[in-house]
C-alpha positions in Angstrom: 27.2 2.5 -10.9 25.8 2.9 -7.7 23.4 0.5 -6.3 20.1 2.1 -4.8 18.7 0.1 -1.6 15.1 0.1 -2.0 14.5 -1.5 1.7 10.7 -0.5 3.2 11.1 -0.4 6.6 8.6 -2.7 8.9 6.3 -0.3 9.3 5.8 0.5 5.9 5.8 -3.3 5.0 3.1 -4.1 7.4 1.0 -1.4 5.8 1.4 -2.4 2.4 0.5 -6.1 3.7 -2.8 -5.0 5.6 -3.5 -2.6 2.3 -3.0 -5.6 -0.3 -4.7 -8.4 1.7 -7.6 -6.0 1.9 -7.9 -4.9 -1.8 -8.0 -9.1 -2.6 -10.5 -9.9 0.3 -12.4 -7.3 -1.6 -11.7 -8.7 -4.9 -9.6 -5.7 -6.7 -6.6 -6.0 -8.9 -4.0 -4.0 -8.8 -5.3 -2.0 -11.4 -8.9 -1.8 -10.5 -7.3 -0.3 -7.1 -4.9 2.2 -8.9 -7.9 3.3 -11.3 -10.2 3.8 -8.2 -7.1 6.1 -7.1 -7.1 7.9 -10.3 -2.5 6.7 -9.7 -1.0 5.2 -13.2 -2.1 1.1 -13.5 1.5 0.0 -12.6 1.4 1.9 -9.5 0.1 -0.3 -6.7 2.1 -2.6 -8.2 5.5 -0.7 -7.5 4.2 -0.3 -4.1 3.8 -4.2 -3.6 6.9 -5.0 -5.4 10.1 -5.5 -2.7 12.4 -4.2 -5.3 10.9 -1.0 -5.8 10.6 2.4 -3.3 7.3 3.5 -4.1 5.0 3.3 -0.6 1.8 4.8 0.5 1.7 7.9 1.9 -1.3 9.4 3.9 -3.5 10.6 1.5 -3.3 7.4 -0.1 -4.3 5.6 3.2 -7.3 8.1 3.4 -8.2 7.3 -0.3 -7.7 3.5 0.4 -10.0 3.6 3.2 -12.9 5.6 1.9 -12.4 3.2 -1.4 -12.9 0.1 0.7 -15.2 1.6 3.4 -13.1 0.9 6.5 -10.9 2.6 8.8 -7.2 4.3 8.6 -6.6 1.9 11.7 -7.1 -1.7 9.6 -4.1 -0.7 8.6 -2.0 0.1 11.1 -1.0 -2.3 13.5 -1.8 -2.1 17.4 1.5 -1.2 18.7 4.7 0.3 17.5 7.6 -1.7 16.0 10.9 -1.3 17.7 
């Protein structure tokens, strides 16, 4: 049986940080988060999980940011990664 890598690249870890220390300076679970989303409850979850591929794509960014009132930038950092 093959093994699948499930390795997020920098980028996409640094988002998924800047996204999940947001959602708990705001004081939303997990779930709360995915409900607000109308996504399935385990799904921010998978996305914060290191063993699992599921990331954030744009529209969810754009949701994200209209859910907690703030800008597509907070989560982005200020200059590329190499």
């Amino acid at each position: 049986m093959k093994k699948v890598n499930y390795a997020k690249t920098n980028i996409e870890l640094f988002v998924i940080y800047k996204v999940k220390e947001k959602r708990q300076e705001i004081g939303y679970s997990q779930s709360e988060l995915a409900d607000l989303m109308n996504l399935s409850n385990g799904f921010i979850g998978k996305i914060e999980s290191p063993n699992h591929s599921a990331k954030y794509n744009l529209n969810h960014l754009n949701k994200i940011a209209k859910i907690f009132k703030c800008s597509l930038k907070d989560f982005f950092p200020n200059k590329p990664f190499e």
